[in-house]
C-alpha positions in Angstrom: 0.0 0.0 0.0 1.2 3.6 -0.6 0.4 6.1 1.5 0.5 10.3 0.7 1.3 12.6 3.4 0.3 16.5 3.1 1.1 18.4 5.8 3.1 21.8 6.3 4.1 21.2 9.9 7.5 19.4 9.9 5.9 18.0 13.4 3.2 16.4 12.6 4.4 15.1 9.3 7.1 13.4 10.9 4.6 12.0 13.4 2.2 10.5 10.9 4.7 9.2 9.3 6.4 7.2 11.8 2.9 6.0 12.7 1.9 5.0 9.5 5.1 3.1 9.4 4.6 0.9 12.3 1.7 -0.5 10.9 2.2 -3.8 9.0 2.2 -3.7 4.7 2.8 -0.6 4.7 5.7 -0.5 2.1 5.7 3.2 0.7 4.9 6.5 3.0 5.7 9.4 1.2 5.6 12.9 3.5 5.4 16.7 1.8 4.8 19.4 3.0 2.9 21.7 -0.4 0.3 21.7 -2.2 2.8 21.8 -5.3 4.8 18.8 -3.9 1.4 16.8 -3.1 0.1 17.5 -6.4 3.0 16.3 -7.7 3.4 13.1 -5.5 0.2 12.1 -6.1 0.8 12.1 -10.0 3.5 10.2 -9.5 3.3 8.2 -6.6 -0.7 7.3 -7.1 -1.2 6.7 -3.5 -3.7 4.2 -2.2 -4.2 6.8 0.5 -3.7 10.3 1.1 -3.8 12.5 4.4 -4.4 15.9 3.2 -4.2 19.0 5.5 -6.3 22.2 4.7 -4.1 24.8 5.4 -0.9 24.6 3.7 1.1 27.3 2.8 1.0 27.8 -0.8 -3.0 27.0 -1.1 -5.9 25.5 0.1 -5.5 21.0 0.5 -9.1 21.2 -1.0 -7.6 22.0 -4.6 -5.6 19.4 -3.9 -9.0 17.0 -3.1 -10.3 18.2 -6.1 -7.5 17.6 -8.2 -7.5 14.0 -6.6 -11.2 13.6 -7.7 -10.6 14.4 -11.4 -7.9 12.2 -12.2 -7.4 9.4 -9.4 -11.1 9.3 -8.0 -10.7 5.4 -6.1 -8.0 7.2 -4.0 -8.8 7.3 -0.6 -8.3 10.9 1.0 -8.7 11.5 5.0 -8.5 14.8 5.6 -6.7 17.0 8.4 -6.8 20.3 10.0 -5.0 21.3 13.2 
């Protein structure tokens, strides 16, 4: 499984991620911390999952949820907001 992390602060990225990487079958955790490199991670990584904060700082995560809709719409998307 391949999993999409979105999420500007460097804390809580890292945090997820280690998380997410504890958990069994869990082969591929990719962390950013943009819109621009989630957009682009998600075109190229095609994650099976993405956690997708709001608030980034170079736009909203819900372009990026959009975005997801249009061209990979079976990708699961959880989204965050702290």
């Amino acid at each position: 499984m391949r999993m999409l992390v979105v999420e500007d602060d460097p804390t809580i990225r890292m945090l997820l991620v280690r998380v997410l990487r504890s958990l069994p079958h869990l082969p591929e955790v990719v962390a950013v911390g943009t819109l621009a490199a989630g957009s682009a991670a998600c075109a190229r990584l095609r994650p099976d999952l993405a956690f997708i904060d709001l608030n980034l700082p170079d736009g909203s995560g819900l372009t990026l949820l959009d975005e997801i809709q249009a061209s990979q719409p079976a990708m699961r998307r959880l989204v965050l907001s702290v």
